[in-house]
NUDO-163023 format. One record per residue (C-alpha): residue in one letter; x, y, z. Coordinates in nm, 3 decimals. Example, Ala and Ser with C-alpha at 12.3 -4.5 7.8 and 13.67 -1.06 7.14 Angstrom:
// NUDO-163023
r aa = a	east = 1.230	north = -0.450	up = 0.780
r aa = s	east = 1.367	north = -0.106	up = 0.714
This chain:
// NUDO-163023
r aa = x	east = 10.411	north = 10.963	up = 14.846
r aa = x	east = 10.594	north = 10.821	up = 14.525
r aa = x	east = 10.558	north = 11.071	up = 14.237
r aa = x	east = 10.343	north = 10.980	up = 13.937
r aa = x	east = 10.510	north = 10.791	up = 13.660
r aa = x	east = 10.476	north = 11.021	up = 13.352
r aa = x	east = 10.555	north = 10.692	up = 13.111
r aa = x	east = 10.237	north = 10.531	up = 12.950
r aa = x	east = 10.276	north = 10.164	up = 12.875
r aa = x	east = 9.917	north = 10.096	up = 12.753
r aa = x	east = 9.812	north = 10.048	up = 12.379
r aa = x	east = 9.662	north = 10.406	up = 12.259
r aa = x	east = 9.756	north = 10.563	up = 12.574
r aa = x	east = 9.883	north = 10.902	up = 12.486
r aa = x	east = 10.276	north = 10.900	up = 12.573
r aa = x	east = 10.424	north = 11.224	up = 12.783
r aa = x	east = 10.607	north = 11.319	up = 12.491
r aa = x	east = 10.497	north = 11.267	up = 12.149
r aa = x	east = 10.858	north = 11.239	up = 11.954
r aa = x	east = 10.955	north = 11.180	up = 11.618
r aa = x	east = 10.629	north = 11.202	up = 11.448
r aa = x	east = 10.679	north = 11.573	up = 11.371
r aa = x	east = 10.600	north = 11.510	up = 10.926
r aa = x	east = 10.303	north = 11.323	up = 11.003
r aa = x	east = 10.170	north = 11.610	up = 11.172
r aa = x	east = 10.282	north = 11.849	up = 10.930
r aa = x	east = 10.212	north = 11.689	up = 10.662
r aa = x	east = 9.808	north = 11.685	up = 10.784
r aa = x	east = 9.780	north = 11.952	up = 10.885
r aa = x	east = 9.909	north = 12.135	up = 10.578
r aa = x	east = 9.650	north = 11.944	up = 10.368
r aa = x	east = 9.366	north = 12.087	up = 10.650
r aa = x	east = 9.516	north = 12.446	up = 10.546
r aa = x	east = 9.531	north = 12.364	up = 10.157
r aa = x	east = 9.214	north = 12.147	up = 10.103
r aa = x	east = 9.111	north = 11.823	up = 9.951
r aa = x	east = 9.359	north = 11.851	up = 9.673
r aa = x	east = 9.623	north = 11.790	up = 9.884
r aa = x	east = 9.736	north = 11.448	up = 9.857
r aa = x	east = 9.785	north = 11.389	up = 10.254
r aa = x	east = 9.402	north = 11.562	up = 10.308
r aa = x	east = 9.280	north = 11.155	up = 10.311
r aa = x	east = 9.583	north = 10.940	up = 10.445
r aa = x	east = 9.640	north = 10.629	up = 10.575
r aa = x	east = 9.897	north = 10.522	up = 10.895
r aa = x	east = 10.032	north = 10.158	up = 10.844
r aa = x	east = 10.223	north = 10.009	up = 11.181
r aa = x	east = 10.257	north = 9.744	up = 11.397
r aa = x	east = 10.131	north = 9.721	up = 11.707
r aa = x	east = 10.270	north = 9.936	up = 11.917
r aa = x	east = 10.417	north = 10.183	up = 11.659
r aa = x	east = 10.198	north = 10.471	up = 11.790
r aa = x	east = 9.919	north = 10.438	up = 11.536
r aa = x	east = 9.662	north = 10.519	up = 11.774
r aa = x	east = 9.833	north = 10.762	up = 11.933
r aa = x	east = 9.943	north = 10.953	up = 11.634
r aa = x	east = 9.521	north = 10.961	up = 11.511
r aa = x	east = 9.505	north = 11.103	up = 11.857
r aa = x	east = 9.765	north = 11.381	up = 11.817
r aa = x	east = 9.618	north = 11.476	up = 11.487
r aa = x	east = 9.280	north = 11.505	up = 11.579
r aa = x	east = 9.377	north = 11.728	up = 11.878
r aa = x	east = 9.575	north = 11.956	up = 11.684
r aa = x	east = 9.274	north = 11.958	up = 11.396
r aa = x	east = 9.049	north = 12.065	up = 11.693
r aa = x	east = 9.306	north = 12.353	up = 11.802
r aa = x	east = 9.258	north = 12.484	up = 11.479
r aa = x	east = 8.852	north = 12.519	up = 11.502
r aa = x	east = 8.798	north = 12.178	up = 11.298
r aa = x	east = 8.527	north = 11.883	up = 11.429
r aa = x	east = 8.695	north = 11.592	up = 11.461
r aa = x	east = 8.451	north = 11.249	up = 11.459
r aa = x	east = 8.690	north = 10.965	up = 11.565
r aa = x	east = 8.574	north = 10.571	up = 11.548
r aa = x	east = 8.757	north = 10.222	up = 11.558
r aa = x	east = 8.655	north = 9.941	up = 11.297
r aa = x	east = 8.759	north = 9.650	up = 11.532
r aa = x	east = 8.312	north = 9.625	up = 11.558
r aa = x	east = 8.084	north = 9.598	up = 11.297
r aa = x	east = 7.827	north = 9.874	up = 11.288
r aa = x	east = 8.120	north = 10.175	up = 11.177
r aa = x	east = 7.876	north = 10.337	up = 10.949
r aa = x	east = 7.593	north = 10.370	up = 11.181
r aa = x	east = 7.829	north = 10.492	up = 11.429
r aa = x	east = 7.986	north = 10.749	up = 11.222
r aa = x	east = 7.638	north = 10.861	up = 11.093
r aa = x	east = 7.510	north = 10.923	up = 11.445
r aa = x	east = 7.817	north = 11.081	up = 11.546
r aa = x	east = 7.749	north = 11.385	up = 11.247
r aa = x	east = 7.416	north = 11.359	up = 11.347
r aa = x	east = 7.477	north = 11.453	up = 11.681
r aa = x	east = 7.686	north = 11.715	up = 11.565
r aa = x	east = 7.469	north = 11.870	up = 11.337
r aa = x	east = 7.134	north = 11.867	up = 11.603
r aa = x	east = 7.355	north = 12.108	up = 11.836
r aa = x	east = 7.404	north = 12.372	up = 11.570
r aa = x	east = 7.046	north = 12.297	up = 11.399
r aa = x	east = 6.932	north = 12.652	up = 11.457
r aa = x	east = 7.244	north = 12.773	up = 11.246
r aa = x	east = 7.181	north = 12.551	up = 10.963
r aa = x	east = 7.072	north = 12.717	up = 10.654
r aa = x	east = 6.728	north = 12.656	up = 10.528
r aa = x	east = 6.835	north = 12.424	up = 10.207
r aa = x	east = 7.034	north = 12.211	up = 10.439
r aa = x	east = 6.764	north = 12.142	up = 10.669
r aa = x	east = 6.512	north = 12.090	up = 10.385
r aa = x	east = 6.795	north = 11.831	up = 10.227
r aa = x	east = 6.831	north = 11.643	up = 10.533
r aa = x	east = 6.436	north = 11.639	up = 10.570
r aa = x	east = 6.406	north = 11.503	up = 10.188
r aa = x	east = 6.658	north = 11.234	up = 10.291
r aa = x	east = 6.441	north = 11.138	up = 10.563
r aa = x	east = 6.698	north = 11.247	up = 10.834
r aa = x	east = 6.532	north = 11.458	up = 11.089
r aa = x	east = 6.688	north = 11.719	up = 11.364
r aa = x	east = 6.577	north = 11.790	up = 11.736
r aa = x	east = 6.278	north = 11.606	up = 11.863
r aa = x	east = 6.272	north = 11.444	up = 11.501
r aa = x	east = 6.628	north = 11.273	up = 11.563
r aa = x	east = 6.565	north = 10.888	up = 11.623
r aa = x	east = 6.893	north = 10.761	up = 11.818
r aa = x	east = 6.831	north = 10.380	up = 11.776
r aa = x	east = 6.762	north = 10.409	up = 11.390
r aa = x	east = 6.981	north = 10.265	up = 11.161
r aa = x	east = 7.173	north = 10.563	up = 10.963
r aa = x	east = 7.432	north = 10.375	up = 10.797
r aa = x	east = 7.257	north = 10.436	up = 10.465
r aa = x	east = 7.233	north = 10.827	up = 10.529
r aa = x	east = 7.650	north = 10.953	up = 10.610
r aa = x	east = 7.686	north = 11.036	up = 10.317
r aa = x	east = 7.377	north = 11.305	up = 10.338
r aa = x	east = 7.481	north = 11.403	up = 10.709
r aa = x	east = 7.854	north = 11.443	up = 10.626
r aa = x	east = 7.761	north = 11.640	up = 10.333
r aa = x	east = 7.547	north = 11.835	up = 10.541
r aa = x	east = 7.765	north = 11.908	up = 10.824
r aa = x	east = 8.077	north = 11.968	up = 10.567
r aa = x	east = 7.863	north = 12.245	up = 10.416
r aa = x	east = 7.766	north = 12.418	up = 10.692
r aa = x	east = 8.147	north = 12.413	up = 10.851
r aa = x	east = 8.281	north = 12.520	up = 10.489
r aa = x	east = 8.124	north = 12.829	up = 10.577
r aa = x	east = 8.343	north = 12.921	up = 10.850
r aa = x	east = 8.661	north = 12.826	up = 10.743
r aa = x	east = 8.626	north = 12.535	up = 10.908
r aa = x	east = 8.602	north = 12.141	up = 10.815
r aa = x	east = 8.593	north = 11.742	up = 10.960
r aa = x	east = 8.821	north = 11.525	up = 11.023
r aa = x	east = 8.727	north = 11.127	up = 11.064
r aa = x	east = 8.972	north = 10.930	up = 11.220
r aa = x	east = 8.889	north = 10.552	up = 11.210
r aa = x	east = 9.150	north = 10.326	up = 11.367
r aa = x	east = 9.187	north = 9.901	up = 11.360
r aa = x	east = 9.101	north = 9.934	up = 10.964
r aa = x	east = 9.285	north = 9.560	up = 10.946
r aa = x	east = 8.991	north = 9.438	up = 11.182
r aa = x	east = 8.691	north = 9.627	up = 10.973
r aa = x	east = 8.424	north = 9.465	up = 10.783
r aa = x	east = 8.543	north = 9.522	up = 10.416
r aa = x	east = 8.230	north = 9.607	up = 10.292
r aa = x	east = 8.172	north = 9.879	up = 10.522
r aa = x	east = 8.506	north = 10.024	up = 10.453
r aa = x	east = 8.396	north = 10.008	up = 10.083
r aa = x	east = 8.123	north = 10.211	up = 10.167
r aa = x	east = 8.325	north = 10.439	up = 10.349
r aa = x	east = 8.569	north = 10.494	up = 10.089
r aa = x	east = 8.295	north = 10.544	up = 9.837
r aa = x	east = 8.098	north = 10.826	up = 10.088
r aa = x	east = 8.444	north = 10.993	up = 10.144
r aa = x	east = 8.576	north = 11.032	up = 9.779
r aa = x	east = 8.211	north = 11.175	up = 9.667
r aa = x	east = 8.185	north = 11.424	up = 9.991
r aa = x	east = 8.545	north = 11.498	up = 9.936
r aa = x	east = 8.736	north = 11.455	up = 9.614
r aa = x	east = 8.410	north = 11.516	up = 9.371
r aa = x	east = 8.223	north = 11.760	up = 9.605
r aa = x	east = 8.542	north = 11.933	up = 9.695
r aa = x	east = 8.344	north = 11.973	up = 10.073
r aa = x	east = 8.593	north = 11.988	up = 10.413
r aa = x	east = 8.615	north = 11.663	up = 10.489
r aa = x	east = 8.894	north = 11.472	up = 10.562
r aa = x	east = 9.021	north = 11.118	up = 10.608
r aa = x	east = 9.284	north = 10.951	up = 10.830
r aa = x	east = 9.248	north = 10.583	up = 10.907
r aa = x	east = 9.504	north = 10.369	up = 11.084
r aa = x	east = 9.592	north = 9.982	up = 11.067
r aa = x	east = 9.813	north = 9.668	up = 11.060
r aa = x	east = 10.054	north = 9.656	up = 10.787
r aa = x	east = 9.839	north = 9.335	up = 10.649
r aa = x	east = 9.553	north = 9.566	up = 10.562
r aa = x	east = 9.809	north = 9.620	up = 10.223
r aa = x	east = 9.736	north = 9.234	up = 10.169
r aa = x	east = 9.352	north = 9.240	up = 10.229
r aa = x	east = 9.154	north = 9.536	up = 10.214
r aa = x	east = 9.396	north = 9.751	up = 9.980
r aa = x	east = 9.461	north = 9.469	up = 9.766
r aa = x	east = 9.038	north = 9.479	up = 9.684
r aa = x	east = 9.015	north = 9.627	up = 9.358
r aa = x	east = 8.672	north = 9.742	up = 9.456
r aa = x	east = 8.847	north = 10.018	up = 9.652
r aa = x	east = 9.091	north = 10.269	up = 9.441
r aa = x	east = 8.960	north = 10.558	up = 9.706
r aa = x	east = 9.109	north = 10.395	up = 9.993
r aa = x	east = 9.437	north = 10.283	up = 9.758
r aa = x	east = 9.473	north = 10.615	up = 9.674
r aa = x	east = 9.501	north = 10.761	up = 10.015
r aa = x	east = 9.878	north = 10.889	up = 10.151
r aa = x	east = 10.030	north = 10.623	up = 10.269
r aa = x	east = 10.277	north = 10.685	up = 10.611
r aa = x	east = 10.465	north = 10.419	up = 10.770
r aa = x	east = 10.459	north = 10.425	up = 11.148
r aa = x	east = 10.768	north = 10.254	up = 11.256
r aa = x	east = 11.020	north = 10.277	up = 11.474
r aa = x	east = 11.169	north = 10.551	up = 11.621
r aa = x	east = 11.565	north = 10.715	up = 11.486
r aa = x	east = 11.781	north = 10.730	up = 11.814
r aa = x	east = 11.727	north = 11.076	up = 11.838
r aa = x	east = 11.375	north = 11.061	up = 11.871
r aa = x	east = 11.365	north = 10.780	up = 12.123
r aa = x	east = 11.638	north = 10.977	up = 12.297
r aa = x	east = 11.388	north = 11.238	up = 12.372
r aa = x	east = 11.073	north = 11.017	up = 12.465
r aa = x	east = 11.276	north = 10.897	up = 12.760
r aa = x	east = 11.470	north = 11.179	up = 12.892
r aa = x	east = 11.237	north = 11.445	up = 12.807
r aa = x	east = 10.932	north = 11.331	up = 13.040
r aa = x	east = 11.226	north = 11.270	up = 13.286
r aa = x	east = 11.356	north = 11.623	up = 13.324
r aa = x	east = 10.990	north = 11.825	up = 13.303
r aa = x	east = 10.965	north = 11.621	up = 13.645
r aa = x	east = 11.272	north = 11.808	up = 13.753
r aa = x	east = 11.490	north = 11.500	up = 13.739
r aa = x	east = 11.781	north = 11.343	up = 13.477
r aa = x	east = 11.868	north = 11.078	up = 13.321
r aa = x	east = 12.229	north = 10.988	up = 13.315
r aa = x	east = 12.389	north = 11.002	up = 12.979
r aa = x	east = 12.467	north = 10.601	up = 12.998
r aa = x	east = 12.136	north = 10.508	up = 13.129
r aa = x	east = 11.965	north = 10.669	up = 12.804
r aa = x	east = 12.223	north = 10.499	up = 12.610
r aa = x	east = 12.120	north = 10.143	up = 12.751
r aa = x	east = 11.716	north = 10.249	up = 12.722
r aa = x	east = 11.723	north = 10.339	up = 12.375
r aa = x	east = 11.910	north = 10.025	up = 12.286
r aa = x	east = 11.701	north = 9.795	up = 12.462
r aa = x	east = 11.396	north = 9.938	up = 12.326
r aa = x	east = 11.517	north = 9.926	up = 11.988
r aa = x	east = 11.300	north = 10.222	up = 11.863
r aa = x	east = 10.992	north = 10.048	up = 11.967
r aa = x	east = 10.778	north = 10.333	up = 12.099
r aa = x	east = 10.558	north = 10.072	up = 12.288
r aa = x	east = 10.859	north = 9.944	up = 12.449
r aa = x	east = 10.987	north = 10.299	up = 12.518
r aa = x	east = 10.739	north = 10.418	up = 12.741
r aa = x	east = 10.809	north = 10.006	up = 12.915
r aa = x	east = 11.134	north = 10.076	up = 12.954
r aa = x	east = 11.036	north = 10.414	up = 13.094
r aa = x	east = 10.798	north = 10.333	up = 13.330
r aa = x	east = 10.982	north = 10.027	up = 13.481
r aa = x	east = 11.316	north = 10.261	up = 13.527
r aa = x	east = 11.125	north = 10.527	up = 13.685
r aa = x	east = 10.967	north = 10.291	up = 13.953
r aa = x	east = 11.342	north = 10.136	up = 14.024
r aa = x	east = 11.479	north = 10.473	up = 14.072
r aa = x	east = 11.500	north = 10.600	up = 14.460
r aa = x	east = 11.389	north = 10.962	up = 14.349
r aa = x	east = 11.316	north = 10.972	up = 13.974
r aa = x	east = 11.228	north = 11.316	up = 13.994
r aa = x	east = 11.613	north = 11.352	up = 14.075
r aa = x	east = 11.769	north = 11.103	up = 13.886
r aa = x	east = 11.736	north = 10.780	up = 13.707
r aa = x	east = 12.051	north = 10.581	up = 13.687
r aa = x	east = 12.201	north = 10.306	up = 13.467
r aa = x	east = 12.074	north = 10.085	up = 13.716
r aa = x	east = 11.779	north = 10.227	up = 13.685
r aa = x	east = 11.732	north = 10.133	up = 13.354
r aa = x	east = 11.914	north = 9.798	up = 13.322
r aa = x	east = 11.681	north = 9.679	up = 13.640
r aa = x	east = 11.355	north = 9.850	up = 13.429
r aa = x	east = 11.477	north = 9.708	up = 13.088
r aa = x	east = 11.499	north = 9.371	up = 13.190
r aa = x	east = 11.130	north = 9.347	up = 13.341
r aa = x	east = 10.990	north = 9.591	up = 13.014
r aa = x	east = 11.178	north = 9.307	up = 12.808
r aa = x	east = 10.961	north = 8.939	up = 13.018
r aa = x	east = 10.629	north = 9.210	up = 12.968
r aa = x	east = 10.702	north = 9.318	up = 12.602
r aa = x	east = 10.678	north = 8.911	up = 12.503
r aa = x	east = 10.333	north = 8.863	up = 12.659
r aa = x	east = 10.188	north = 9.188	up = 12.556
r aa = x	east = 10.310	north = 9.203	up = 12.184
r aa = x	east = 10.441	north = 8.895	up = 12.086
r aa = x	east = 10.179	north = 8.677	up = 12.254
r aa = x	east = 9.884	north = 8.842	up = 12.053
r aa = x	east = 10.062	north = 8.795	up = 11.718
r aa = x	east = 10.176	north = 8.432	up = 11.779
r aa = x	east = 9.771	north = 8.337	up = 11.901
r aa = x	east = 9.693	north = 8.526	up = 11.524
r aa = x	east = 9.897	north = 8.259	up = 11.317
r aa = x	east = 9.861	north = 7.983	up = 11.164
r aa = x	east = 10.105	north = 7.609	up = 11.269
r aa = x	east = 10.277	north = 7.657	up = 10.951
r aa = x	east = 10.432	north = 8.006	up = 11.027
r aa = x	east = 10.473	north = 7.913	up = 11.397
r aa = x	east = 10.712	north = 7.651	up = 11.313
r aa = x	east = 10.932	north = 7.911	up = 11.086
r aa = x	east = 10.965	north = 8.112	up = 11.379
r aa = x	east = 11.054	north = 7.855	up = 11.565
r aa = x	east = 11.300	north = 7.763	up = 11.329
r aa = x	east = 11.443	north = 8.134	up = 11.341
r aa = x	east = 11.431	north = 8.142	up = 11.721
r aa = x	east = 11.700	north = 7.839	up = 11.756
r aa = x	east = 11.949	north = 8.111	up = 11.616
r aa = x	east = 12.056	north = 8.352	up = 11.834
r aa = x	east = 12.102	north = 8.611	up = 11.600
r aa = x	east = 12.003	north = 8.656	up = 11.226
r aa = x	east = 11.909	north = 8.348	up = 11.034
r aa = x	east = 11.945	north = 8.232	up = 10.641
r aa = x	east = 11.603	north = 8.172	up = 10.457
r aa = x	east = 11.876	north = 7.876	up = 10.325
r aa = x	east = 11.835	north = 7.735	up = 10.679
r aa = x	east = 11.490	north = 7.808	up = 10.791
r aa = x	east = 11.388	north = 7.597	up = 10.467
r aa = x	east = 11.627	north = 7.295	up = 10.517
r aa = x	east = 11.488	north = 7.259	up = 10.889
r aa = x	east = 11.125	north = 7.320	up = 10.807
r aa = x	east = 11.215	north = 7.023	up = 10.504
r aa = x	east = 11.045	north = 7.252	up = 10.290
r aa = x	east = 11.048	north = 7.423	up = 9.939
r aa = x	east = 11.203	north = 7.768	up = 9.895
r aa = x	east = 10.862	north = 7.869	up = 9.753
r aa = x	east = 10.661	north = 7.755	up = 10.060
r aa = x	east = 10.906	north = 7.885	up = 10.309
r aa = x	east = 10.847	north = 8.275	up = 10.113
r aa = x	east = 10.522	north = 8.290	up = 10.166
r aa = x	east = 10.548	north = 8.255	up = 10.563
r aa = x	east = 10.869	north = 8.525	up = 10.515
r aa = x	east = 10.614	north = 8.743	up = 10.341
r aa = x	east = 10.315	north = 8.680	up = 10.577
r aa = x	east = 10.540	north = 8.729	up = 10.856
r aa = x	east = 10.706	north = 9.058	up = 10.760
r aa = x	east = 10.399	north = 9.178	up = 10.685
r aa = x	east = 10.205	north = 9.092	up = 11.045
r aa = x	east = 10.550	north = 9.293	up = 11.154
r aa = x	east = 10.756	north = 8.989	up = 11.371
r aa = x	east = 11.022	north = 8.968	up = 11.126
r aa = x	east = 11.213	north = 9.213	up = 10.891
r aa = x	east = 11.467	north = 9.137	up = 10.647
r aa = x	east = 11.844	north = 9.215	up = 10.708
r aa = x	east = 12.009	north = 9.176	up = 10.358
r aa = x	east = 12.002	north = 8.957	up = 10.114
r aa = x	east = 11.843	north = 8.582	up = 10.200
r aa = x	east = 11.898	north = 8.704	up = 10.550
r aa = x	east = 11.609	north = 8.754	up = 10.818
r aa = x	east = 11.599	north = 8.870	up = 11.227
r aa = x	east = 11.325	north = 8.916	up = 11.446
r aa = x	east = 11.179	north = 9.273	up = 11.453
r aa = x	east = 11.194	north = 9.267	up = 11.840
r aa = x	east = 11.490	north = 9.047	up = 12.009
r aa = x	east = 11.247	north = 8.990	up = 12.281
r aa = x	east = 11.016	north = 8.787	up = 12.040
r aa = x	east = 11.327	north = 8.536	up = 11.995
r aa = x	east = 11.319	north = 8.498	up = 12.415
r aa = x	east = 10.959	north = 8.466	up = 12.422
r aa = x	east = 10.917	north = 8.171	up = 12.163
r aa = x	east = 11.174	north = 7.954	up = 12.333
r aa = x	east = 11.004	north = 7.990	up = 12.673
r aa = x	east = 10.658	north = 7.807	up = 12.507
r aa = x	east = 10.572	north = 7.491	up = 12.651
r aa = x	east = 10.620	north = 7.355	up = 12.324
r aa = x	east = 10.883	north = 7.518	up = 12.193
r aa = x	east = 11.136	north = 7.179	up = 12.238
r aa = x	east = 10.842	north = 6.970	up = 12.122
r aa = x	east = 10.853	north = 7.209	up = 11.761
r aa = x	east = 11.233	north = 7.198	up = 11.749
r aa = x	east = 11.275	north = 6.781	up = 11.719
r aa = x	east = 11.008	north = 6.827	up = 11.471
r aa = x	east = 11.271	north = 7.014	up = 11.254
r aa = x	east = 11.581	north = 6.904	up = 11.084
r aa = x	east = 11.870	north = 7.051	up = 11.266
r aa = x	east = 12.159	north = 6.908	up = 11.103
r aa = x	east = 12.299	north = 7.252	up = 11.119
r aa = x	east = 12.327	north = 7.294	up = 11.463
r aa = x	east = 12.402	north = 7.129	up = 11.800
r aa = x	east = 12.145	north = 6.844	up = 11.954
r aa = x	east = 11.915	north = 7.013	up = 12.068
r aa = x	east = 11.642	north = 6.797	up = 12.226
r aa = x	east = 11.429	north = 6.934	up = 12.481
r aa = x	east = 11.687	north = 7.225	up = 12.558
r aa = x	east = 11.721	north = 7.539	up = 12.546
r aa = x	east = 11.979	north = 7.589	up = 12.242
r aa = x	east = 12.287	north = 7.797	up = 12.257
r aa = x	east = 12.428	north = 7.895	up = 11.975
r aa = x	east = 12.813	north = 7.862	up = 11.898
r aa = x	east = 12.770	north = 7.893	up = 11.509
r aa = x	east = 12.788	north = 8.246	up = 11.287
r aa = x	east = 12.490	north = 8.179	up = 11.081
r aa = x	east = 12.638	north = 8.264	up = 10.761
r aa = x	east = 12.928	north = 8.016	up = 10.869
């Protein structure tokens, strides 16, 4: 029987070894110890997809709960968050009911909120968290003791829900001083849309942490670490190759991973270089479809065709060039650079200079159907015919 494959390659699977996140955590959890005048005690984890966002709320809500805090966890990609959160307290609060003090239970009555065979499931208690959070909050500040809420896919929330949310969380926690504390997770973009709202400062406010990829070390670890608590190794040069296909990517990490461990003959001995070149290239034809693919479906023609006049260079390309072949204006050509950069497909590399975040996303584009159809749309002056071929590139693009 072929041993189990300890790499995860599934968005918001928890990865056999959590690596390079190591501040985040610390950084939490301190505010947990020092209370809500710690600036990290409501925080907010920016990424792309695949960074680890989800993975991250995960590891800090178990190590909140290892400490004795409740931990009520929630995604905003469906409308109804409130309600959701709201029932989740009140849950919370019906199984300890006998140990609330009197005044809370006669608050909670007054508010028209109701415990044991009083508790209505299907009502509508979107209008009542901030009561039930205040409630529970009290009751845990007693013991030394607190809640965290966790609410991931923020960039997919209904805004005015996550108004209201900001607005219940700053009076529970910042003007009641109560236990409760706030970490909420989303797409860079949600700097563009919701945090750009002037209607919500509390959510502004929050500590801001930047999810990205992974420093060499770290990635060295979330691949050769899961490796050897099987009992087997990876060779030096095969870790070398992993890490640089994978670019840091922690989503393509545990790809890389997995597909190495099921081309290796007895990965719990030892997973070669062949190993990992045969597992890197099938992680790299996945990576497209599973990353990419969901972020090209998300954009709009105009910003399609600038990355399809990036992905006819084989390497970094000039904003000077992605304007003349789009026959566009500097300033129109910026604000697909921006939009772009900030959806997390492109990153800048200097000065008038930009590369694709993932070298697989170049790949990926030129296999569309209609990738030859978008390139004699463009003026190419610059470069070799192209037609409806594959370019290769013999030019330096700064030449």
């Amino acid at each position: 029987m072929r041993p189990l494959n300890p790499f995860a390659p599934t968005f918001g699977a928890t990865p056999p070894m959590l690596a390079g996140r190591d501040g985040l955590l610390r950084d939490v959890l301190d505010a947990l110890a020092t209370g809500p005048t710690h600036p990290s005690y409501t925080s907010l984890l920016l990424g792309r997809r695949g960074s680890g966002k989800t993975v991250a709320l995960e590891a800090l809500r178990s190590a909140a709960q290892e400490r004795g805090w409740l931990a009520i966890s929630e995604a905003a990609v469906t409308g109804g968050l409130l309600n959701r959160l709201a029932h989740s307290t009140a849950e919370h609060l019906n199984k300890i009911a006998d140990e609330l003090a009197t005044e809370t239970t006669r608050d909670l009555a007054a508010a028209g909120l109701g415990l044991g065979p009083k508790y209505n499931p299907e009502a509508d208690l979107s209008r009542r968290l901030a009561h039930l959070l205040r409630a529970l909050a009290s009751h845990l500040a007693a013991a030394d003791s607190g809640i965290v809420v966790t609410v991931d896919e923020m960039h997919a929330g209904d805004v005015g829900e996550l108004r209201m949310l900001g607005v219940t969380v700053q009076e529970v926690t910042r003007v009641e001083q109560l236990p409760l504390a706030f970490v909420g997770a989303g797409l860079p973009i949600l700097e563009d849309t919701l945090l750009a709202d002037s209607s919500v400062t509390f959510l502004q406010r929050c500590a801001r942490y930047d999810i990205g990829f992974l420093e060499p070390p770290a990635a060295v670890t979330a691949l050769a670490e899961p490796v050897r608590q099987r009992g087997g190794q990876m060779s030096s040069g095969a870790v070398d190759h992993a890490v640089t296909t994978s670019q840091g990517y922690p989503f393509l990490i545990q790809l890389v991973g997995f597909h190495a461990w099921e081309a290796a003959e007895d990965p719990t001995s030892r997973v070669t270089l062949d190993d990992v070149t045969s597992g890197s290239a099938t992680a790299l034809r996945q990576v497209g479809q599973l990353v990419v693919a969901p972020m090209w479906k998300d954009l709009p023609d105009g910003a399609r065709r600038f990355l399809v006049a990036m992905a006819v260079d084989d390497g970094v390309s000039r904003m000077a060039a992605i304007t003349k072949r789009l026959r566009a204006s500097s300033g129109y050509a910026s604000v697909y650079r921006q939009r772009l950069i900030k959806v997390g497909i492109v990153a800048p590399e200097g000065h008038g200079r930009l590369d694709f975040v993932l070298a697989a996303a170049r790949q990926w584009i030129r296999s569309l159907d209609e990738y030859p159809v978008v390139c004699e749309s463009l003026s190419l002056a610059d470069r070799d015919p192209i037609g409806f071929a594959r370019p290769v590139s013999t030019t330096n693009p700064d030449g």
